[in-house]
C-alpha positions as CSV (number, residue, x, y, z in Angstrom):
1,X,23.8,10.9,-14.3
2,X,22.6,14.0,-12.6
3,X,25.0,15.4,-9.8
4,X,23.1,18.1,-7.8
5,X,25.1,19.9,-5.1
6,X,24.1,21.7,-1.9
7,X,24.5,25.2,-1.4
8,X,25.7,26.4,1.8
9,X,23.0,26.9,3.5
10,X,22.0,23.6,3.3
11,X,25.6,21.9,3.7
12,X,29.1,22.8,2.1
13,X,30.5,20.4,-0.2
14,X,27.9,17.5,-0.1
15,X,26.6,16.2,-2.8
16,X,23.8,13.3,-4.2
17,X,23.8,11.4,-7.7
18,X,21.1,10.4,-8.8
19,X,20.0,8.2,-11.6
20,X,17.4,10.8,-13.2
21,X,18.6,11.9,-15.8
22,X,17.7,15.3,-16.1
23,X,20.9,17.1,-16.8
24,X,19.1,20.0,-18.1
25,X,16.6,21.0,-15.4
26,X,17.6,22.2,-11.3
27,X,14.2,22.8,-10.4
28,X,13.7,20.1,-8.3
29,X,14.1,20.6,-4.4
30,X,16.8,18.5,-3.1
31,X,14.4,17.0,0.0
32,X,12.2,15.9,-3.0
33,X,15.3,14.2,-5.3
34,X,16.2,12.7,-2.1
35,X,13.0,11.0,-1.5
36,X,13.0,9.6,-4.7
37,X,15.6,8.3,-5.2
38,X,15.8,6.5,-1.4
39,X,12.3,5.2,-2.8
40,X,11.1,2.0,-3.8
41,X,7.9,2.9,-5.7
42,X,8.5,4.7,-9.5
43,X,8.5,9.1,-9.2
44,X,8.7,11.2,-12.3
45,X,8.4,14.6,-13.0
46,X,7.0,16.1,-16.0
47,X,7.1,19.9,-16.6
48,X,5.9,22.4,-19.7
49,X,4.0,20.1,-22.4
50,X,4.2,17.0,-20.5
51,X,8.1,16.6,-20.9
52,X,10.2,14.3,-18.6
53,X,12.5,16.3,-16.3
54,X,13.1,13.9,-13.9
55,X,12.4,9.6,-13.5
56,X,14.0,7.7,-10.3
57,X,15.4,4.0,-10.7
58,X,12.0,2.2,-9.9
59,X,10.4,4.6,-13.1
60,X,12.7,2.8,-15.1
61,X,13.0,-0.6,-13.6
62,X,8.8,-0.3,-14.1
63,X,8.9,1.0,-17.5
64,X,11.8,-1.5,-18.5
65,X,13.9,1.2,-20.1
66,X,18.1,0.6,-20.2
67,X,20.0,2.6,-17.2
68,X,21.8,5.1,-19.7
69,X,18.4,5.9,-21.5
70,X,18.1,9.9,-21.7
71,X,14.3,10.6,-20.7
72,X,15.2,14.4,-20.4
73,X,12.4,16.4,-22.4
74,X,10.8,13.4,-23.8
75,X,6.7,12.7,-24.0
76,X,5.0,9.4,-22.9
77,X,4.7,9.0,-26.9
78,X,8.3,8.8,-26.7
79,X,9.0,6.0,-24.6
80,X,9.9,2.7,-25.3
81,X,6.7,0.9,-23.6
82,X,3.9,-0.4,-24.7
83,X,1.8,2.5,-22.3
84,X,3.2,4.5,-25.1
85,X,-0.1,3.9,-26.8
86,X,-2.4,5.3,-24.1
87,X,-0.2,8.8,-24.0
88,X,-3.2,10.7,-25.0
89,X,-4.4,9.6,-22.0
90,X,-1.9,10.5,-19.8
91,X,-2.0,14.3,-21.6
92,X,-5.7,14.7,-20.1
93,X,-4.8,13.3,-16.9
94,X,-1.5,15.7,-16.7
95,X,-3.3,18.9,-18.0
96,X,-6.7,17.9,-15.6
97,X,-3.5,18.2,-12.7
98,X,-2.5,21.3,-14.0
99,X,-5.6,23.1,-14.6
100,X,-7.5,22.3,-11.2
101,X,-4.2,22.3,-9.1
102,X,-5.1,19.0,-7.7
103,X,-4.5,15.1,-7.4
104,X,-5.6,12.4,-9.6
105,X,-5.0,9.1,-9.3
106,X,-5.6,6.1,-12.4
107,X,-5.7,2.5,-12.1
108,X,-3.1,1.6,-14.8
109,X,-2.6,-2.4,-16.5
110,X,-0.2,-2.5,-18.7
111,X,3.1,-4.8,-18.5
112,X,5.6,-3.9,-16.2
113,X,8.9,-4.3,-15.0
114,X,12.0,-6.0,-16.2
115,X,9.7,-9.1,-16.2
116,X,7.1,-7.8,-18.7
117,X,4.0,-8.9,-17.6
118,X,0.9,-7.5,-17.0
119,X,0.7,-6.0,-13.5
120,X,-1.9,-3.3,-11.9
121,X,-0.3,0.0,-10.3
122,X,-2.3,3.0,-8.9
123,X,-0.6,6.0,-10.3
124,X,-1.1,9.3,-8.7
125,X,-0.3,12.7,-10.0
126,X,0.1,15.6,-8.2
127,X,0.7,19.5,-9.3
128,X,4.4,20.5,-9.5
129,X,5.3,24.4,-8.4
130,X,8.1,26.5,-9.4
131,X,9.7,28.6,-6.9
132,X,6.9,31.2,-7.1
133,X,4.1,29.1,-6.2
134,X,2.8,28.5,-10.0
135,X,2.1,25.0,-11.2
136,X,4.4,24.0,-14.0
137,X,4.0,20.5,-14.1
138,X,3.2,16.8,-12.6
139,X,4.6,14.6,-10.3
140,X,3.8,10.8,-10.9
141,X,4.0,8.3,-8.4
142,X,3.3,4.4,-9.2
143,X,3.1,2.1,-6.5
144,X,1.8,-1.3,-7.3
145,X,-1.2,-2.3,-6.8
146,X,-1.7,-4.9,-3.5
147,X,-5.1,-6.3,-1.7
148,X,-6.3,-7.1,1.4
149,X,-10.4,-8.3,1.8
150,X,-12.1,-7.3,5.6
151,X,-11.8,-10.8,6.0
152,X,-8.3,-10.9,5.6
153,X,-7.7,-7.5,7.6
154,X,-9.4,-9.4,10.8
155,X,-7.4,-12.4,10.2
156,X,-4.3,-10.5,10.3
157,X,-3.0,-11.7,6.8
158,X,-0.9,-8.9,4.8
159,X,-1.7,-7.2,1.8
160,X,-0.8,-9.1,-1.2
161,X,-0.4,-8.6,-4.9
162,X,-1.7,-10.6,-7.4
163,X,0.3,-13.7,-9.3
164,X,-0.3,-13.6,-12.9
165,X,1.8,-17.2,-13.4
166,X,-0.2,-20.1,-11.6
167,X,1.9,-21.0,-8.2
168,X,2.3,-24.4,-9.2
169,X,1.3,-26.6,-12.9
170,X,-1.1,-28.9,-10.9
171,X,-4.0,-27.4,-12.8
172,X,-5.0,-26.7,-16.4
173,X,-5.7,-23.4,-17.8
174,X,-9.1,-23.9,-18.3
175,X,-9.5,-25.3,-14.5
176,X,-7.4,-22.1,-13.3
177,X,-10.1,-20.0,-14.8
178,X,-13.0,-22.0,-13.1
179,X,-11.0,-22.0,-10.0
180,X,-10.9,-18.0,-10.0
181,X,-14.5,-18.0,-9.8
182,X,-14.8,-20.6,-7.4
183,X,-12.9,-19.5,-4.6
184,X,-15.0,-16.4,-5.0
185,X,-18.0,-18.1,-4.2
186,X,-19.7,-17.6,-7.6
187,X,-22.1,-20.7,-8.6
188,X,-21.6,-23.2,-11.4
189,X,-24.5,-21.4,-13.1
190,X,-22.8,-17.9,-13.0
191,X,-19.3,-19.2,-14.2
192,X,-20.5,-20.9,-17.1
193,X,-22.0,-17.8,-18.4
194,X,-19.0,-15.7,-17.4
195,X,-16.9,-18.8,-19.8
196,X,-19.6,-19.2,-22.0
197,X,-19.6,-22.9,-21.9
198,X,-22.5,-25.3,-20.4
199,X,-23.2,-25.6,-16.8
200,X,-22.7,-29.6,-16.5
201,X,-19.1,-28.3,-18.2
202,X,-18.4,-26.7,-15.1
203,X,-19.7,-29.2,-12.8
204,X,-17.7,-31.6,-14.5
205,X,-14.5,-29.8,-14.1
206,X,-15.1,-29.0,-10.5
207,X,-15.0,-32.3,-9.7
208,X,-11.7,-33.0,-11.9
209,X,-10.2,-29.9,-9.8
210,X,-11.4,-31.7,-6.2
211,X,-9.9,-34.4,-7.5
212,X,-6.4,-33.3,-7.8
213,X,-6.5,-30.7,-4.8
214,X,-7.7,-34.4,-2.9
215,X,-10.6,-32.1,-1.2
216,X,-14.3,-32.8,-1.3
217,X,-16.1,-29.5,-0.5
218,X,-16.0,-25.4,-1.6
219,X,-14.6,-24.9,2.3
220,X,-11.6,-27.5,2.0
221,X,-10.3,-26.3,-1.8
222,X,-10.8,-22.9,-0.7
223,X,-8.2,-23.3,2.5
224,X,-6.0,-25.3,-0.2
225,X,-5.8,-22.5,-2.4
226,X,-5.2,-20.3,0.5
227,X,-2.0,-22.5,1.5
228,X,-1.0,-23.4,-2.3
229,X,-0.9,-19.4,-3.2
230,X,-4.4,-19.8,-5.9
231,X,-6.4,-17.3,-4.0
232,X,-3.7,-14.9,-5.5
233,X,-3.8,-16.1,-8.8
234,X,-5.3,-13.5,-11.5
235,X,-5.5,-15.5,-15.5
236,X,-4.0,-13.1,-17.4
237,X,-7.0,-14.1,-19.8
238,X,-9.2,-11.8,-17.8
239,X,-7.0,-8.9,-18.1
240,X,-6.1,-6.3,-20.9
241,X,-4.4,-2.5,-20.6
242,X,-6.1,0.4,-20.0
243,X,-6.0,3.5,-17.7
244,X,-9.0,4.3,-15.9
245,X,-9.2,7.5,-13.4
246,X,-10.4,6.6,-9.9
247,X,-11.4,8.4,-7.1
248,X,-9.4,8.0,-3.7
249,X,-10.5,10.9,-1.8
C-alpha cells in the first residue's frame, strides 16, 4: 500500500493511502491519486514501455486481481486476465496516445469483475506528463458501458447496462435469442437468417414465447419485457472479446 504525504505547501502532516500499489513511482499529482481513488470507475497509469505505475481499487475489482497483487512495472502481458491476450493491442493503443499526445477511446468485451462475465466498458486513454510538460505515459479510465435509446431519453427512463443472465428462467435459451430480435422489431424472416434456422421455426416459437408472456401482439410482449427486465437482456451467445477503437469526439 502506497502512503503519499503532502508537502507543506499543500498541508503539513496529512497524508492519503491508497491501494495502488506503486511503491516505486511519486510522479503522480496528489489531486489526481485523490480522484482515483474516491472514484468508482477503474484508473491506471502506465509509464515508459507500457508498465503499471499506478491501478485504483475499481482496476482491480474489474480485472479480478487479489488486493495484495503488486502491478508495479508490470505489462498487460503480465496480468492475470484473460485481456492478457489482446495486450498487443493495448501497446498500439498506448504508443498511438503517446505519439499524437491525444485521446483514444476502445470499446472493450472481455469478462469482468469479481463476477467473471462478459461485460462491455469504454476505455479511454489519455497522455500522461512529467513535471516538464513531456508525455511519459497513459492514463486509462474504464467506465462501463450503459444505454439509453431517444426513445428512452424522452420517456425519462435512466441509462442502463446490459444483463448477460436472463432476469427470470421463464424462457428457453433458444426463445431468449428470438426474443432479442423481437423486441427490436426485426421480422421473423430476418431472425431466421440471423439463427439460421427456417422461418415457420421462428413463427412457431413466437407463439410458444406469447404463450408464456400470456400476451397476444409485438406491442403487449414488448411492454412485458420492458417490466420483466428482457429489453436488457444481451445472450452471451452473440458476444465474444475484442477491443475495437472508437471515435467519441
Amino acid at each position: 500500500m502506497l502512503v503519499h504525504s503532502l508537502d507543506n505547501s499543500e498541508g503539513s502532516g496529512s497524508m492519503i493511502n491508497t491501494c495502488g500499489f506503486c511503491p516505486t513511482y511519486t510522479g503522480i499529482p496528489l489531486q489526481m491519486l485523490l480522484m482515483f481513488e474516491n472514484s468508482n470507475d477503474a484508473w491506471s497509469v502506465k509509464i515508459n514501455r507500457s508498465n503499471y505505475v499506478y491501478a485504483n481499487r475499481a482496476t482491480f475489482c474489474m480485472l479480478n486481481l487479489p488486493r495484495k497483487f503488486n502491478i508495479d512495472g508490470l505489462r498487460d502481458e503480465d496480468i492475470p486476465h484473460p485481456s492478457a491476450e489482446f495486450s498487443s493491442h493495448f501497446y498500439q493503443q498506448d504508443n498511438a496516445v503517446r505519439k499524437r499526445v491525444e485521446s483514444m477511446s476502445s470499446l472493450d468485451v472481455h469478462p469482468y469483475g469479481r463476477e467473471n462475465i462478459i461485460q462491455l466498458f469504454i476505455c479511454s486513454k489519455y497522455p500522461f506528463y512529467d513535471k516538464s510538460g513531456v508525455c511519459i505515459g497513459v492514463i486509462n479510465h474504464a467506465k462501463k458501458l450503459t444505454f439509453l435509446s431517444i426513445i428512452d431519453f424522452f420517456q425519462e427512463k435512466t441509462p442502463f447496462s446490459l444483463l448477460l443472465s436472463p432476469p427470470e428462467k421463464l424462457f428457453t435459451e433458444k426463445e431468449l435469442e428470438i426474443i432479442f430480435f423481437m423486441i427490436r422489431r426485426m421480422s421473423a424472416k430476418t431472425i431466421a437468417n440471423i439463427l439460421k434456422i427456417s422461418h415457420r421455426t421462428v413463427e412457431n416459437r413466437i407463439q410458444v414465447i406469447y404463450g408464456k408472456a400470456g400476451v397476444n401482439s409485438l406491442t403487449q410482449f414488448t411492454k412485458f419485457c420492458e417490466e420483466k427486465s428482457f429489453d436488457k437482456y444481451f445472450p452471451l451467445k452473440f458476444m465474444h472479446q475484442y477491443s475495437k477503437i472508437i471515435n467519441l469526439k
